[in-house]
N, C-alpha and C positions, 0 to 999 in steps of 0.2 A: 504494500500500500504506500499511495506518495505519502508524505505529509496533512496534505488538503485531506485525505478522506482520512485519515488518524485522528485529525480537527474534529471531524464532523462526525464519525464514531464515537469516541469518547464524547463530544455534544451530546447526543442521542445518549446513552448511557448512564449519565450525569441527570439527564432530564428523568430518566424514567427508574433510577436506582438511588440507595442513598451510598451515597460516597463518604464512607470513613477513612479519616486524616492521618498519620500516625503524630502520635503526642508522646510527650514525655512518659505520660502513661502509660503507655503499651514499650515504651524502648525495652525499660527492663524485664517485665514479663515475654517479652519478646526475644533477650536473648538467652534467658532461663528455659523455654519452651525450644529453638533451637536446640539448645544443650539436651534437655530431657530427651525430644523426640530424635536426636541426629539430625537435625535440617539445617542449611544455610540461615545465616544472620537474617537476611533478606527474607525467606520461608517463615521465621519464629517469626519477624514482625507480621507478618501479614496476620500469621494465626491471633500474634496478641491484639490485631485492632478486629477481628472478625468476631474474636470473644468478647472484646470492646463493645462493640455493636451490634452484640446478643446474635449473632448467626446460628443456624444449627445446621448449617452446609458452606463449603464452601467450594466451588468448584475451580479445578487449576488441574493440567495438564502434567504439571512438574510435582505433583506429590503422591505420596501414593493413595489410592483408589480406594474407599471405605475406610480408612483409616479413620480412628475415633478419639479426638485431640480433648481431652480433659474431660470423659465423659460427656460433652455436649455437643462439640463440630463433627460432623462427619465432612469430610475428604470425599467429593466426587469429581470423576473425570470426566468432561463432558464428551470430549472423542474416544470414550471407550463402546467397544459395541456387545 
């Protein structure tokens, strides 16, 4: 994708989800949850603002599949068949 349609995806996205920020709050829980689960820096945060923001799913391509992050997130891969 250029640019323009990245713009305008994440637009769309933005409009119709809620978009959690990472904060101070989640940094540390986030690299505690890396550490626990083995995942990149990058992976714990995501988990720590998806616990954040009360998810009980989260889907990503780069984690693994049903995985069940503190008793609440489940881990779905959306290109899996």
């Amino acid at each position: 994708m250029d640019f323009a349609a990245v713009h305008h995806s994440l637009s769309v996205f933005r409009s119709l989800l809620h978009v959690e920020s990472l904060t101070v709050a989640a940094h540390l829980p986030g690299l505690a949850l890396a550490e626990r689960y083995r995942l990149s820096i990058f992976d714990g945060q995501i988990l720590a603002s998806a616990l954040n923001a009360r998810c009980n799913v989260l889907y990503s391509e780069d984690m693994q599949d049903g995985q069940v992050i503190e008793d609440v997130l489940t881990i779905r891969n959306p290109f899996k068949s």
